[in-house]
DRENDO-1510 file (C-alpha; in Angstrom, 1 decimal, always signed):
<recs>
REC; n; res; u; v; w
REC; 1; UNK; +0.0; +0.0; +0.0 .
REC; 2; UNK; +0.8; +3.4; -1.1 .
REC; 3; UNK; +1.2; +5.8; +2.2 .
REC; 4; UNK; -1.6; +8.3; +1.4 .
REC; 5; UNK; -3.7; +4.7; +1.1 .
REC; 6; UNK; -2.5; +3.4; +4.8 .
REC; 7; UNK; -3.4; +6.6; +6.1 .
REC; 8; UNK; -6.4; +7.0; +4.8 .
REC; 9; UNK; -7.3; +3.4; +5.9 .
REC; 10; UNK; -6.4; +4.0; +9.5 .
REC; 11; UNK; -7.9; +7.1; +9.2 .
REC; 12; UNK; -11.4; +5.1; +8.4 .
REC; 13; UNK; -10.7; +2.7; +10.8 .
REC; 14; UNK; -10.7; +5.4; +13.6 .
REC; 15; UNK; -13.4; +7.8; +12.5 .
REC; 16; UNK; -15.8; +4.7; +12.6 .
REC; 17; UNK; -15.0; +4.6; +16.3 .
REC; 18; UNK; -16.4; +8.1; +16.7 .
REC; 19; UNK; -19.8; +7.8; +14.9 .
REC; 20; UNK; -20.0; +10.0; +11.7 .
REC; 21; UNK; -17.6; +11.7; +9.7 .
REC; 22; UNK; -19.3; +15.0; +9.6 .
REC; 23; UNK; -18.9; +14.6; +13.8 .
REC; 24; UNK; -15.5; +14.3; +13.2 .
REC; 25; UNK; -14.7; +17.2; +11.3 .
REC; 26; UNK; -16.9; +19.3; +13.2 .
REC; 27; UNK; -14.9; +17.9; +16.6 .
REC; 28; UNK; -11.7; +18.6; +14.9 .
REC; 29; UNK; -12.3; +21.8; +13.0 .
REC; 30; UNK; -11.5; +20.1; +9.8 .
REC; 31; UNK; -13.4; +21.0; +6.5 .
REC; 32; UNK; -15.6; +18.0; +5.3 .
REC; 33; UNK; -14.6; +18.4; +1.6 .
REC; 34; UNK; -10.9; +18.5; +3.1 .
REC; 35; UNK; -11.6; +15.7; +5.0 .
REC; 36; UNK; -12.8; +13.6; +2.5 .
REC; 37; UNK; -9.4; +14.1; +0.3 .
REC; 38; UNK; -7.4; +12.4; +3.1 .
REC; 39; UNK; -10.3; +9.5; +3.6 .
REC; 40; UNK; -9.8; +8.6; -0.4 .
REC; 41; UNK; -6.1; +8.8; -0.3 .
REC; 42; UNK; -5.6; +11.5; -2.4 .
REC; 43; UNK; -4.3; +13.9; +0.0 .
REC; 44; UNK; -1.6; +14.0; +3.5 .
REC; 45; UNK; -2.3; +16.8; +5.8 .
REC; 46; UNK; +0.4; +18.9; +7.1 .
REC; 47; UNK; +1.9; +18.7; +10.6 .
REC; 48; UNK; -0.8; +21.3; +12.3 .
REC; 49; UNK; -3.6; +19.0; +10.8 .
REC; 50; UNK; -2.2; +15.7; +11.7 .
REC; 51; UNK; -1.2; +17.1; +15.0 .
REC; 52; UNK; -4.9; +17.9; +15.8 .
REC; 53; UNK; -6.0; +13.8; +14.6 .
REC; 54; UNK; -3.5; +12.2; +16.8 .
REC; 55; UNK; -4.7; +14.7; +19.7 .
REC; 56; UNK; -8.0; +14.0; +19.1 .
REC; 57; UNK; -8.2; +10.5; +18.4 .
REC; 58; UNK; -5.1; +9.8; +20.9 .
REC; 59; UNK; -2.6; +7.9; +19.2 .
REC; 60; UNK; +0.1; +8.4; +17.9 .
REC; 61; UNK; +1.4; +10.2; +14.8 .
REC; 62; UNK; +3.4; +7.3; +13.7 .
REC; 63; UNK; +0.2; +5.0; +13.7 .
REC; 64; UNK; -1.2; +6.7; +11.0 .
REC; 65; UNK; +1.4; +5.3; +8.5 .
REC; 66; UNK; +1.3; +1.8; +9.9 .
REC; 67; UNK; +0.3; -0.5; +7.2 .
REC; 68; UNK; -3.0; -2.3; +8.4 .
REC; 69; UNK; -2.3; -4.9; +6.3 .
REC; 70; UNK; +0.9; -6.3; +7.3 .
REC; 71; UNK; +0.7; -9.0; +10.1 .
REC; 72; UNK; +1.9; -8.0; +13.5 .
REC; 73; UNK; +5.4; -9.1; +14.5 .
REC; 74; UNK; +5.3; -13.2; +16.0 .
REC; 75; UNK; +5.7; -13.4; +19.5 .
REC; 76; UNK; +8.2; -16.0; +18.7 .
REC; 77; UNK; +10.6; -16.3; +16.3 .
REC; 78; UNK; +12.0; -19.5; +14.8 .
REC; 79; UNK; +15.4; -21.4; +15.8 .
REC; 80; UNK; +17.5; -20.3; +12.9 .
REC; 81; UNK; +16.6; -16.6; +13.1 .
REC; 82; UNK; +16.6; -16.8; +17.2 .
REC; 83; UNK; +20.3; -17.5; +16.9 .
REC; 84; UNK; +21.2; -14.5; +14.5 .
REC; 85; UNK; +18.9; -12.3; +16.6 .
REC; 86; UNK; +21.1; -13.6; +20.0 .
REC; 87; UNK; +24.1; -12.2; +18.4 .
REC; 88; UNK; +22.6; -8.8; +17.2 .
REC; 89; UNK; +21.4; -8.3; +21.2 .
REC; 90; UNK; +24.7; -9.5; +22.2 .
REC; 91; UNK; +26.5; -6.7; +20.5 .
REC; 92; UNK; +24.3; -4.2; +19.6 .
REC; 93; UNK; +25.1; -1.5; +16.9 .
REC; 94; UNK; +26.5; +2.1; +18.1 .
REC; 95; UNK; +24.0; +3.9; +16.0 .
REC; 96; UNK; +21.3; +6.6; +17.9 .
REC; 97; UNK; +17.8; +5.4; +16.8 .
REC; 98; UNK; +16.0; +8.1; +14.6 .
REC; 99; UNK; +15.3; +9.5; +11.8 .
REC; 100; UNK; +17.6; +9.4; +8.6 .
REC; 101; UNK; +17.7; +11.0; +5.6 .
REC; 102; UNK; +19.2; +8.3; +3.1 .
REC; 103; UNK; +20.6; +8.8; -0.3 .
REC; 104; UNK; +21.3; +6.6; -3.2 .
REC; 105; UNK; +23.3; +6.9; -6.5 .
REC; 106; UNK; +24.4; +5.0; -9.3 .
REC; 107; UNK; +26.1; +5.9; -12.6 .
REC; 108; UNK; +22.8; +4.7; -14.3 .
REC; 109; UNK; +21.2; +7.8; -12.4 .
REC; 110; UNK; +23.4; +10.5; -14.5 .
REC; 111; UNK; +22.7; +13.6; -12.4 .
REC; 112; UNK; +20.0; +12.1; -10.1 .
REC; 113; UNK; +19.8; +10.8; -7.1 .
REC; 114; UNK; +17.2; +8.9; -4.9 .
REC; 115; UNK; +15.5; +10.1; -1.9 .
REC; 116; UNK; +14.7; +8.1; +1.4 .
REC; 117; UNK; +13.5; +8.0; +4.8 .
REC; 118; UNK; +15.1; +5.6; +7.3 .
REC; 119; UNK; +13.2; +5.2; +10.6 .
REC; 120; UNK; +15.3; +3.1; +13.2 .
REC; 121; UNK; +14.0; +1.6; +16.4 .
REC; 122; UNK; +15.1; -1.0; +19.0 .
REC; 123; UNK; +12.6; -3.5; +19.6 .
REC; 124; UNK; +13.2; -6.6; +22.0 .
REC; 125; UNK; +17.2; -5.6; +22.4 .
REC; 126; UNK; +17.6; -5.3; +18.5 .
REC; 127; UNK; +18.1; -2.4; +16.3 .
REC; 128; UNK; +15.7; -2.4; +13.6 .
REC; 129; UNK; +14.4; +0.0; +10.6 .
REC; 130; UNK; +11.9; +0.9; +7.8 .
REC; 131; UNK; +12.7; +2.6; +4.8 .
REC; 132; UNK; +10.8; +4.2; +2.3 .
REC; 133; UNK; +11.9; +5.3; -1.0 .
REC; 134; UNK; +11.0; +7.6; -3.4 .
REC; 135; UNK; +9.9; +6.7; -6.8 .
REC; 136; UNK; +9.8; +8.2; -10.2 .
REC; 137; UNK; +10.1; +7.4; -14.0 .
REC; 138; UNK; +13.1; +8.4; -16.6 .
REC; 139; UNK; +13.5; +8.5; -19.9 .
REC; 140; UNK; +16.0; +6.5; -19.8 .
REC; 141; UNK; +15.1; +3.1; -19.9 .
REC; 142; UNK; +18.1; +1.7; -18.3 .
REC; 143; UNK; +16.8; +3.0; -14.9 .
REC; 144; UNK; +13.1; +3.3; -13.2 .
REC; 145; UNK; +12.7; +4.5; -9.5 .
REC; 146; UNK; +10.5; +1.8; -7.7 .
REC; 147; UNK; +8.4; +2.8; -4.7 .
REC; 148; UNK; +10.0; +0.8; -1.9 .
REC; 149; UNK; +9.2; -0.2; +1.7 .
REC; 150; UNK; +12.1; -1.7; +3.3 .
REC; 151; UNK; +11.8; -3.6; +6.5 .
REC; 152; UNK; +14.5; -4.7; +8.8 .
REC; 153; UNK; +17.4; -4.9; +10.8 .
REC; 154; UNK; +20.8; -3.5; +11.6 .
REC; 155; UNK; +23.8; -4.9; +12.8 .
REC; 156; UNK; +27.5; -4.3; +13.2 .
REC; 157; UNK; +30.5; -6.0; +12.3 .
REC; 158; UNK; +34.5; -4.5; +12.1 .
REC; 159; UNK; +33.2; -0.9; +12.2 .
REC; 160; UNK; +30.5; -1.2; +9.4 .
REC; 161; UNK; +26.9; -1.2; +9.6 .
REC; 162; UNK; +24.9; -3.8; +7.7 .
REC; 163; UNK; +21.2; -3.0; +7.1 .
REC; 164; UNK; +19.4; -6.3; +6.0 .
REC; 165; UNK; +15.8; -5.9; +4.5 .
REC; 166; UNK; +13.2; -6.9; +1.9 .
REC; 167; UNK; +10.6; -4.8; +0.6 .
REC; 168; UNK; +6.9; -5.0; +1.4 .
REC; 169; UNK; +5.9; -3.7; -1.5 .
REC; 170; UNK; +6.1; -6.8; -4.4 .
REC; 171; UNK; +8.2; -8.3; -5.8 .
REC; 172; UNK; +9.6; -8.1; -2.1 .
REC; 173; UNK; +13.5; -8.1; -3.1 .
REC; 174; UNK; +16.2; -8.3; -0.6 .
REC; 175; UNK; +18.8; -5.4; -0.1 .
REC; 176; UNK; +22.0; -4.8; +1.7 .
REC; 177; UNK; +23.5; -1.7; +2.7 .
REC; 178; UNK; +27.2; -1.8; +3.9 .
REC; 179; UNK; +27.9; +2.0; +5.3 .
REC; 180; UNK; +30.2; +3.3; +8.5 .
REC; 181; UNK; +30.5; +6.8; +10.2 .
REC; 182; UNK; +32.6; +9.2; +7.9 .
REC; 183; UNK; +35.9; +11.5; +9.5 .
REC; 184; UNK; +34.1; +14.4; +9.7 .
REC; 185; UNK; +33.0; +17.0; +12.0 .
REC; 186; UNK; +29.2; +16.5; +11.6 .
REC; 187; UNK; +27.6; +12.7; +11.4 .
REC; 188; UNK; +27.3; +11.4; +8.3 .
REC; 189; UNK; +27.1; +7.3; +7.3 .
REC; 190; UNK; +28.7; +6.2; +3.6 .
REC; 191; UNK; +29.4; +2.8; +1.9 .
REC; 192; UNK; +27.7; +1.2; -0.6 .
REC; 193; UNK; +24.9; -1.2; -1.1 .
REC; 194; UNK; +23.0; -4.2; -3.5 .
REC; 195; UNK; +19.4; -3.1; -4.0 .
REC; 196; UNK; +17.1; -4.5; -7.4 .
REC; 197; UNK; +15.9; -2.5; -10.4 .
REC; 198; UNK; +13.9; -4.0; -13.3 .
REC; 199; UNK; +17.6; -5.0; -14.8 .
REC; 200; UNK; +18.5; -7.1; -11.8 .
REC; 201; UNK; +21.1; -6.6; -8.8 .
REC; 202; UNK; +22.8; -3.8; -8.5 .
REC; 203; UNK; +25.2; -1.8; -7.1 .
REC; 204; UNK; +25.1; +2.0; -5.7 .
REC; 205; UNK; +26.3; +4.1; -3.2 .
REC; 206; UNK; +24.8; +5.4; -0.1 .
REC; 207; UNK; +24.8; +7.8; +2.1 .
REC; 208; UNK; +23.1; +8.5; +5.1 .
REC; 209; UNK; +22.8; +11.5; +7.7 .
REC; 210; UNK; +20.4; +12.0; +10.6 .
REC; 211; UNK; +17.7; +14.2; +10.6 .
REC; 212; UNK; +16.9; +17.2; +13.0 .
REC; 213; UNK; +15.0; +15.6; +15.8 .
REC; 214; UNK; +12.4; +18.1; +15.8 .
REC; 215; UNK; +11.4; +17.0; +12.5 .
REC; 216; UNK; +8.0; +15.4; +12.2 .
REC; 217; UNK; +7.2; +12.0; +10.6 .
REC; 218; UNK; +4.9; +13.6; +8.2 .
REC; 219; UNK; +7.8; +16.3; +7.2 .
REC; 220; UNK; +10.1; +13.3; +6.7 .
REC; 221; UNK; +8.1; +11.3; +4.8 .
REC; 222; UNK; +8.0; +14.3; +2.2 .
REC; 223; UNK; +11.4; +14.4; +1.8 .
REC; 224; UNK; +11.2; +11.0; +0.1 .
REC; 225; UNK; +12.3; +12.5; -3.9 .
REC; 226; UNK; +14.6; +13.0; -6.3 .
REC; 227; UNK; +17.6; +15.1; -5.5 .
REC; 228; UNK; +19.6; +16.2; -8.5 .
REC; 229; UNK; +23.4; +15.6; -7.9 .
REC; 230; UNK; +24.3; +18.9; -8.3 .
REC; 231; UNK; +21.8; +20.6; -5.7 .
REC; 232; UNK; +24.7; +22.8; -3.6 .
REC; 233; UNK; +22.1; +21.5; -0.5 .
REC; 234; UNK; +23.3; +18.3; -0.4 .
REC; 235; UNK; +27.2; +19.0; -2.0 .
REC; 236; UNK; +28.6; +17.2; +0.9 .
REC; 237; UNK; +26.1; +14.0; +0.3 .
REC; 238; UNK; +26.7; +14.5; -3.3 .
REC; 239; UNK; +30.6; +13.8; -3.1 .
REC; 240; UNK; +30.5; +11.0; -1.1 .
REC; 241; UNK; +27.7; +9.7; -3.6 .
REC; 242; UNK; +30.7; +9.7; -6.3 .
REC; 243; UNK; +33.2; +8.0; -4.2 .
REC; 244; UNK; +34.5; +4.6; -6.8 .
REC; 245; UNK; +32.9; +1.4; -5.0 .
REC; 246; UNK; +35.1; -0.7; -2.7 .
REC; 247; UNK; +35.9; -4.1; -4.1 .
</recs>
């Protein structure tokens, strides 16, 4: 699901709790026609808007963009992965949990570069994380941007941080992202990683740097685009994005 649809869906899902929608709006000083534009999944509200849901309805911002239909965690896991997850608790990674801005790049990209969000939380002793990517189309048919909603977890080995995932979204393709912390003044994560585009496997470079945690979800989640690899707002991210991959 796309994440105007999961937030519309939970948005349903708690408005039927509260009678009618008209009630609603008129409880949360939201205009019906406005209203109706988030319950079809063809519009996001900004931070003051969702702000006054969560307040209202008294969850969480977060829960809005939880997919509704995605299974809850097990409360058990089985023996193969209960060994690896032993080791990840054992010696857990020495990265803040947070928000992330992450950045991707690969000579098929030219002067473009792909926009993500990394969210990363500790559940149960281990580090995990979602990602979503942003998406567009090229000319170019040697490259499309795929939505992508990466699930899963981090770990740390010789100085490097591994993020191991596969995407909700179908076909649900594995990636592995390789980055460590960068000699520099202000934090900033580089390295390299395999994700999948429609030609197959392949390999790009990454970098990631934390967000300001005063940022909202919501603000995050809309900084999910293409960057052009000249933009002097990223020229930091940008040169690390050209580094020649480690073999």
């Amino acid at each position: 699901m796309l994440i105007r649809d999961i937030f519309a869906s939970n948005l349903r899902k708690l408005c039927e709790q509260r009678g009618s929608i008209n009630h609603v709006c008129r409880q949360t000083g939201i205009h019906r026609q406005q209203f109706a534009l988030y319950l079809k999944g063809d519009r996001l509200p900004n931070k003051k808007t969702l702000g006054r849901l969560s307040s209202y309805f008294g969850v969480p911002e977060d829960a809005f963009f939880v997919d509704p239909t995605q299974s809850q965690p097990a409360s058990s896991v089985d023996r193969a992965c209960a060994t690896i997850l032993e080791r990840m608790r054992a010696a857990p990674p020495s990265m803040p949990q947070g928000l992330y801005q992450t950045y991707f790049w690969a000579p098929a990209l030219e002067d473009s570069i792909v926009g993500a969000l990394t969210v990363i939380r500790e559940t149960d002793g281990v580090l995990g994380f979602r990602r979503l990517t942003a998406a567009g189309e090229r000319l170019d048919p040697t490259w499309t941007y795929v939505k992508g909603d990466h699930q899963g977890i981090v770990s740390e080995r010789m100085g490097w941080l591994y993020f191991q995932s596969s995407n909700r979204i179908d076909p649900k393709e594995p990636t592995l992202l390789a980055v460590r912390w960068a000699a520099l003044s202000e934090p900033l994560l580089s390295g390299h990683g395999m994700v999948t585009s429609h030609l197959g496997p392949m390999v790009v470079s990454v970098v990631m740097t934390p967000m300001d945690p005063a940022r909202t979800l919501l603000s995050a989640i809309r900084r999910t685009r293409v960057f052009s690899l000249d933009d002097p707002k990223i020229a930091l991210v940008s040169r690390f994005l050209k580094q020649p991959v480690l073999h």
